[in-house]
matplotlib code that plots the C-alpha trace (Angstrom):
import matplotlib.pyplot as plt

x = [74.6, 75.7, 78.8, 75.8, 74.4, 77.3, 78.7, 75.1, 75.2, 78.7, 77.5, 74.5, 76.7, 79.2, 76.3, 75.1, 78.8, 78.9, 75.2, 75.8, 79.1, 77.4, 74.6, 77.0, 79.2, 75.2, 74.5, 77.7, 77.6, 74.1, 75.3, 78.0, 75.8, 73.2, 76.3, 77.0, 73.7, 73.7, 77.0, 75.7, 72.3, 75.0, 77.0, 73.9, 72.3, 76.3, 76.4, 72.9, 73.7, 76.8, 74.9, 72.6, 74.9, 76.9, 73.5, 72.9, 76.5, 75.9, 72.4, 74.3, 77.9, 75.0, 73.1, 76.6, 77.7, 74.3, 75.1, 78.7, 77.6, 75.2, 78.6, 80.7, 78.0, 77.8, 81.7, 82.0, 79.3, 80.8, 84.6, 82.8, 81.6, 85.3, 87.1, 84.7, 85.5, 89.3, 88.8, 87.7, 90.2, 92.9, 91.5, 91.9, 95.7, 96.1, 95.3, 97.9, 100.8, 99.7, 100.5, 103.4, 104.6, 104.2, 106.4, 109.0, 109.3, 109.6, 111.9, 113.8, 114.0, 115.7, 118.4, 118.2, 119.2, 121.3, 123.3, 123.4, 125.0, 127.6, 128.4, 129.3, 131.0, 133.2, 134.3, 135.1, 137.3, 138.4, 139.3, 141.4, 143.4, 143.7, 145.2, 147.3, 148.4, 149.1, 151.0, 153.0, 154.0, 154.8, 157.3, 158.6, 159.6, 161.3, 162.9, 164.4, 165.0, 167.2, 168.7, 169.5, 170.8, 173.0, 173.6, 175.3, 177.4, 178.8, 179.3, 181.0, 183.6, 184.3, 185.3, 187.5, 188.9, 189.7, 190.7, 192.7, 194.6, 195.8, 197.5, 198.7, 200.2, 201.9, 203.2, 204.1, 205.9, 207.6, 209.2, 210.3, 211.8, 213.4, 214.9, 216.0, 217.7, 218.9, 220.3, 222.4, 223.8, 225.1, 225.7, 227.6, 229.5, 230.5, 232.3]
y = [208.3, 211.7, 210.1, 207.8, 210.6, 212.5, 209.6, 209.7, 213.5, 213.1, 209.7, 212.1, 215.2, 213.0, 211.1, 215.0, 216.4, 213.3, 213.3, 217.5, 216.5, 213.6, 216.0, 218.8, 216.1, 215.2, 219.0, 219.8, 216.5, 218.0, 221.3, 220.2, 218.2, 220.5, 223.0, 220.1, 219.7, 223.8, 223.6, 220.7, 222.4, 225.7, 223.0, 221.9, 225.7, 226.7, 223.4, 223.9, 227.9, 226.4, 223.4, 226.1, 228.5, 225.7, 224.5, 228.2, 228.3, 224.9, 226.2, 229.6, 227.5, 225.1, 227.8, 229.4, 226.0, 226.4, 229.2, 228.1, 225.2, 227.1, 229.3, 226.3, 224.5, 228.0, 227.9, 224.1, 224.8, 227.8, 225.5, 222.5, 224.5, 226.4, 222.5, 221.3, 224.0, 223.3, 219.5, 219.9, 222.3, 219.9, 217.2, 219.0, 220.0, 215.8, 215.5, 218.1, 216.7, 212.7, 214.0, 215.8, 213.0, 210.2, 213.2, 212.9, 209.7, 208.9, 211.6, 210.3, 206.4, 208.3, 209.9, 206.9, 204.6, 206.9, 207.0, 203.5, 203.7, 206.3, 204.4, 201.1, 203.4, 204.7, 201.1, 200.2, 203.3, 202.8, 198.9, 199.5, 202.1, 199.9, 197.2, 199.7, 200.5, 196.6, 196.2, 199.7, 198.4, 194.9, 196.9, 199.1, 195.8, 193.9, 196.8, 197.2, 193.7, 194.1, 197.3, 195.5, 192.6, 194.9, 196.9, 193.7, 192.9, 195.9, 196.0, 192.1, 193.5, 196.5, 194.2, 191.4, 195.1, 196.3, 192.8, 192.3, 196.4, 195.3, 192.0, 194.3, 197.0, 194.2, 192.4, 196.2, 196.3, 193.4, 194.1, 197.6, 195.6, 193.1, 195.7, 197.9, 194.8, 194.0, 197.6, 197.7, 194.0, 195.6, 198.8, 196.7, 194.1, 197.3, 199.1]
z = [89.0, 87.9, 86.6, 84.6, 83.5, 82.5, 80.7, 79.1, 78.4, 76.6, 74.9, 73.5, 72.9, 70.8, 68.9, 68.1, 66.8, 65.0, 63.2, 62.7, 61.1, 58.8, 58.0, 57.3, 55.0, 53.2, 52.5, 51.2, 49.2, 48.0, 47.7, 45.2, 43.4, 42.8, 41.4, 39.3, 37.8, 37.4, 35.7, 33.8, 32.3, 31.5, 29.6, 27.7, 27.0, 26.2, 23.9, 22.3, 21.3, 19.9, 18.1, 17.3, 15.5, 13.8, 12.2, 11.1, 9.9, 8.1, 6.6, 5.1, 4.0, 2.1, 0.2, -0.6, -2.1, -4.0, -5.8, -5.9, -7.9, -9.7, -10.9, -11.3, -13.7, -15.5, -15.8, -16.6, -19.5, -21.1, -20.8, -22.4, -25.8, -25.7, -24.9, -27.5, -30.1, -29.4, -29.6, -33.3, -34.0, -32.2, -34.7, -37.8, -36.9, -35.9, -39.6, -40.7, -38.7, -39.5, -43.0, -41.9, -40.3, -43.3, -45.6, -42.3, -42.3, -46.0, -46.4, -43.2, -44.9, -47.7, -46.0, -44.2, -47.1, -48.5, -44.8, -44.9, -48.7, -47.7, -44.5, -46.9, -49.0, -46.0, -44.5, -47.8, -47.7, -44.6, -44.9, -48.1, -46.1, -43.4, -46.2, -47.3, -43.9, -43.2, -46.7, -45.6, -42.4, -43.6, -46.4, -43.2, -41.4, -44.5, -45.1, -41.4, -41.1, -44.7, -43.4, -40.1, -41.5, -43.9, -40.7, -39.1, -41.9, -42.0, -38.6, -39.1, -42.1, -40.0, -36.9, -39.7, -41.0, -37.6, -37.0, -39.9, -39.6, -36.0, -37.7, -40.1, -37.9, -36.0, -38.8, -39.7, -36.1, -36.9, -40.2, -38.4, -35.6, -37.8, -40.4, -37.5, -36.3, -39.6, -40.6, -37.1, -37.8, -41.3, -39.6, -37.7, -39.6, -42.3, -39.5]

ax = plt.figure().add_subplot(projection="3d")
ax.plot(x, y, z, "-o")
ax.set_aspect("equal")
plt.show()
């Protein structure tokens, strides 16, 4: 029985550590939400100061770009009249240079045509030396072909001369030889 009851008091005791331990587990889970939530309302006060001041940055940067486009339409007003002053002066000098440009270009057909006459001029030049030159070289090359061919028959009588002096000087030879012979026969026959 007191074993029963011991077994009971444990049985108790454990159900007690365990419940402390699940209530201890529920107040720190409520502990760390109730930091959360804290944190959370921080979050939102540190956001809305910050949404706060960026709308009161936004309001100033917007009555800044106010008067900066007060300035800017100032500005772009007083450029218009001097762009509008320059445009009419710009126009009066595109009249000048259009009749510039017609004198240019009339004066540049001119020298035009008279390139065009000068460069006629030149290849009629240039083709009559180039005849000139053909008719030059076509004289060059009769006249080394003639000089060639007199060249060769020179060359031809000097080889029948040649030719003809080594008949000669054997013939020569053999005259000496026979009046050598024939002067010791009668050298011989008048002893």
């Amino acid at each position: 029985m007191k074993e029963n009851e011991n077994q009971d008091m444990k049985s108790k005791y454990e159900a007690t550590v365990e419940a402390q331990a699940q209530m201890r587990q529920i107040v720190g889970e409520y502990e760390k939400t109730i930091s959360q939530l804290i944190a959370e309302k921080e979050r939102e006060k540190a956001n809305m100061e910050t949404t706060l001041q960026s709308t009161i940055k936004e309001r100033d940067q917007a009555i800044e770009d106010v008067k900066e486009v007060e300035r800017a339409f100032s500005e772009f007003h007083r450029m218009y009249e001097r762009n509008r002053t320059a445009a009419e002066n710009l126009h009066k000098n595109e009249e000048a240079l259009k009749k510039a440009l017609a004198a240019y270009q009339e004066r540049l057909q001119q020298e035009q045509h008279k390139y065009e006459t000068l460069k006629l001029h030149a290849a009629q030049k240039l083709e009559g030396a180039q005849q000139e030159m053909e008719n030059l070289k076509r004289n060059l090359e009769g006249e080394s072909s003639r000089v060639k061919a007199q060249l060769k028959k020179t060359e031809m009588r000097l080889a029948s001369v040649e030719q003809s002096l080594e008949q000669k000087s054997k013939e020569n030879e053999e005259l000496t030889t026979l009046c050598d012979e024939l002067i010791n026969k009668l050298g011989s026959s008048a002893k």
